[in-house]
N, C-alpha and C positions, 0 to 999 in steps of 0.2 A: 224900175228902181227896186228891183226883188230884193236886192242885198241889203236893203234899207229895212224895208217892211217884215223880212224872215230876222234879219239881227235884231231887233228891237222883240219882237216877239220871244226869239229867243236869249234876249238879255232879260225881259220878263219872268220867262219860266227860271233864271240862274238864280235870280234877286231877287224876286217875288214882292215887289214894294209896291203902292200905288203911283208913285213915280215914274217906274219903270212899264206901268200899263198905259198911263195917261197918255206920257209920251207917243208910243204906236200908235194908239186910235185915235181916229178921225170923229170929229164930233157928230157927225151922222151915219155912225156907223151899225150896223144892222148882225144883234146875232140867232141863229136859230137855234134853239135846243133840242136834244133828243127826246125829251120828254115833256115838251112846250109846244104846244100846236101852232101859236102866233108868233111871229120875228118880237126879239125883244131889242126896241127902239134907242138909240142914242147912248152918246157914250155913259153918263151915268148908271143904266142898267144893264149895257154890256159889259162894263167895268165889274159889277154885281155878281151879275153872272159866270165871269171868269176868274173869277178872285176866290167864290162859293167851288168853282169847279177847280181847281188848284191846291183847294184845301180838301176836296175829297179825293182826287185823281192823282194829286201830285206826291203821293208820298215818295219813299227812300226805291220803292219798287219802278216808280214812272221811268220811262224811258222812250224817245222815238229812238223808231225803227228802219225808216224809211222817210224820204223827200221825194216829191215829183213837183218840179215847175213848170210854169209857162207862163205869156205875157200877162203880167200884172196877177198872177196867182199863184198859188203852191196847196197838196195834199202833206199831210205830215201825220204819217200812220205813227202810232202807237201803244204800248202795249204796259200795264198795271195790275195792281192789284186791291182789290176792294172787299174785307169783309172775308177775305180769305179767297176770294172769286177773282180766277185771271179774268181782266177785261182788255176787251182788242176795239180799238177805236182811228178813228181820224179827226184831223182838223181841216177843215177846206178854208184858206183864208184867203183872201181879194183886197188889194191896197188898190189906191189911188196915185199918181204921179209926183206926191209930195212924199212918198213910201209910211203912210199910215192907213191902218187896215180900215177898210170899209162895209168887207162882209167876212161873219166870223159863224160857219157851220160845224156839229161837234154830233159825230154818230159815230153809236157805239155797237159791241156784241159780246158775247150771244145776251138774249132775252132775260137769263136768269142774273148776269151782271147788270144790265143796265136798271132791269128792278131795283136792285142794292143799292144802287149808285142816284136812283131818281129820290128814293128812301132820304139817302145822307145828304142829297140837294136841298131837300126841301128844310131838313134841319139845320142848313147849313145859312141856307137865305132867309131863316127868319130868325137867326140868332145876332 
């Protein structure tokens, strides 16, 4: 059910509402950050998480650039801009048969963007 899990995510990033995130994720859904050593647990702080990262990643510059699928997953390269710093990243995302996401990975580059970008995370989730 790729078409399920990649449209919801991507009516996520159109709408940006907490509506349109809840929907997708699966309540035990697992995300990694780039700049978080441990998975961050269930929907409530994956929700957190991607909401904080949409608010720093998603400006008027965001854009994917590329899709690659397979069974029950998709990479979704992308590429922004942060603090005046292009940044080049991926989304690795894994749904479940009910097409909501279950594992949600976010790695970025080079070194000196994702500093900027770990910077405006932090002030982003404790705001």
């Amino acid at each position: 059910m790729s078409g399920g899990a990649l449209a919801g995510w991507h009516a996520y990033v159109a709408a940006r509402t907490p509506e349109a995130l809840d929907a997708v994720l699966a309540d035990e859904v697992v995300f990694h950050s780039p700049a978080v050593h441990t998975p961050q647990k269930g929907k409530a702080l994956t929700a957190k998480y991607l909401t904080a990262a949409m608010q720093v990643l998603g400006g008027e510059d965001f854009r994917y650039t590329g899709e690659w699928r397979a069974e029950g997953s998709a990479v979704l390269e992308f590429r922004t801009r942060v603090d005046g710093l292009e940044v080049h990243g991926i989304d690795m995302i894994t749904w479940d048969g009910t097409g909501r996401i279950t594992e949600f990975t976010v790695m970025l580059r080079p070194l000196k963007a994702l500093n900027a970008v770990v910077a405006r995370m932090a002030a982003a989730l404790t705001a």
